[in-house]
N, C-alpha and C positions, 0 to 999 in steps of 0.2 A: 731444905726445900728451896728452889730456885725461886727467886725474887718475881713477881710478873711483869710482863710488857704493859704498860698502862699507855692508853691514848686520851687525850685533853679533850675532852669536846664542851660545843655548844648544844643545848638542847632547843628547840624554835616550838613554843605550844603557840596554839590559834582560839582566838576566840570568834566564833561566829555566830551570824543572827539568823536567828532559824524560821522557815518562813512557812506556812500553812498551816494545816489544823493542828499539828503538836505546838505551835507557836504560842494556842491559848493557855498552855504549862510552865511552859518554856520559854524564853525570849532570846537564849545564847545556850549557846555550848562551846564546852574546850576537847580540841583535838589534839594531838600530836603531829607537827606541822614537820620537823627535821631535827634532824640531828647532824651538825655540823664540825669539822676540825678544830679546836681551839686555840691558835699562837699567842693570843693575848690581843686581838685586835676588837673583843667583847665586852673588855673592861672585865671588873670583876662584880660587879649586883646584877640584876636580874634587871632588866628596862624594857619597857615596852619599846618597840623596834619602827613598827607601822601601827597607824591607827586610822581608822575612818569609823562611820559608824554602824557598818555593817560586819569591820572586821580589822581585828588588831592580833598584831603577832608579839609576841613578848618573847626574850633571849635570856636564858640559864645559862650565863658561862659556869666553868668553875667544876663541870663534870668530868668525872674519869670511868672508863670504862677498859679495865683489864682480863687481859688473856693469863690462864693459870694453869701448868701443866698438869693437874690434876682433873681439869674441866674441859679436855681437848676431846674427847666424846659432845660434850654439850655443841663445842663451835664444830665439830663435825657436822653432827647432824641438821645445825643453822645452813654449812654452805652445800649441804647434800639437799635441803630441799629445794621447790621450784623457784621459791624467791627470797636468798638468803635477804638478813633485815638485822636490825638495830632495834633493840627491846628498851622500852623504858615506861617506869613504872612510876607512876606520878599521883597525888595527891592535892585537893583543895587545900588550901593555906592563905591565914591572914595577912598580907604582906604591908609594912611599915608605906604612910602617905596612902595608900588605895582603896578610895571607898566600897570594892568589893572583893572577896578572896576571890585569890588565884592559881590556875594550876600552876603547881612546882613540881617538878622532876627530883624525885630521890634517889634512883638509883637508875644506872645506863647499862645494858649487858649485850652479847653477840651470844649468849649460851642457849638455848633452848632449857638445860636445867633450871636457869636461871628465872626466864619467863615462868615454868611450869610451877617452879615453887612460891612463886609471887600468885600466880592466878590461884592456888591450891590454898593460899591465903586472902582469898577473895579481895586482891589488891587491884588496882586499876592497870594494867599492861597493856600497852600500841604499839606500834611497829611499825617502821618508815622503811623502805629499800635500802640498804646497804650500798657504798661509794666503790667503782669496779676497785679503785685502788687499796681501798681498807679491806675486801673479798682476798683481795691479792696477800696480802699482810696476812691475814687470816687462817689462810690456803698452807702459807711457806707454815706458820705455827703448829698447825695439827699434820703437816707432814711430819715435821719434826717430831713433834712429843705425843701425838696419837697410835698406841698400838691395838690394833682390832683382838677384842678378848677370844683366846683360841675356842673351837667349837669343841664343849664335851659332850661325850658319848652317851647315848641316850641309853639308859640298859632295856632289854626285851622286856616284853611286856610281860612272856612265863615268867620271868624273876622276879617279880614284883610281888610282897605280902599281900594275901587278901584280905579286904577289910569287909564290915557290915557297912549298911546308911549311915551309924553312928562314928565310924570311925576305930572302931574296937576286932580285934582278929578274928575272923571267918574262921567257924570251924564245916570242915568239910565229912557230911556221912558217910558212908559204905552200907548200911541199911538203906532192904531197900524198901521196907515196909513203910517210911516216913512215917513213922509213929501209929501207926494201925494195929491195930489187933486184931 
């Protein structure tokens, strides 16, 4: 199996202060704010970025999100639709020094599989627009190792066994009495 393309990133969650009547519930929520390149200019812990009190960005360096020729259907269908995106699938967590947990990013993907099997897991999944140049990256990948599965032939419908409701073989009469006497 071919090794995969891994990209570094940053992941950017937001915390915001939520304001009107859900606000008597609620007092903040976390979004997914971006996802960003990582060269190392993030440090490596998790830091809050900005803060005011209406709204604080906190940075996950330390993410990798790879491309794998076995999943090049998955980033197909990401840059086939109308706004290919950056999947990340994050969870509340207590983090060391912070008197409230915070969202952390577990996992970064460009797959559509990837998203569907997380949500299928009733995991928490968002998505930010995708970078034209990471598209670009992306694009040359499933050129490469994406082959469309050939269309097979559907057989006639005469050919087909016939079944009951149950699922069990249909017998067919030639009586035409249908059980009359």
């Amino acid at each position: 199996m071919t090794s995969p393309a891994l990209y570094p990133v940053a992941v950017v969650m937001r915390r915001e202060a939520i304001t009107g009547p859900m606000s008597r519930w609620q007092t903040h929520r976390w979004v997914l704010h971006d996802v960003l390149a990582d060269d190392g200019q993030w440090g490596t812990q998790a830091h809050e970025w900005r803060s005011d009190p209406d709204l604080s960005l906190w940075v996950h360096p330390g993410q990798e999100a790879g491309l794998y020729p076995d999943d090049a259907e998955g980033y197909y269908l990401n840059l086939s639709s109308p706004a290919p995106c950056w999947f990340v699938m994050w969870r509340m967590q207590e983090v060391p020094d912070v008197a409230e947990p915070v969202a952390v990013p577990v996992m970064v993907s460009l797959s559509y599989h990837d998203a569907g099997r997380w949500l299928d897991a009733q995991e928490t999944v968002e998505q930010v627009p995708m970078q034209p140049d990471v598209r670009a990256q992306v694009q040359a990948f499933v050129t490469q190792h994406w082959k469309p599965e050939p269309k097979k032939r559907q057989r006639p419908q005469s050919f087909q066994t016939l079944t009951d409701r149950f699922g069990q073989p249909a017998r067919v009469s030639t009586d035409k009495s249908h059980g009359r006497q």
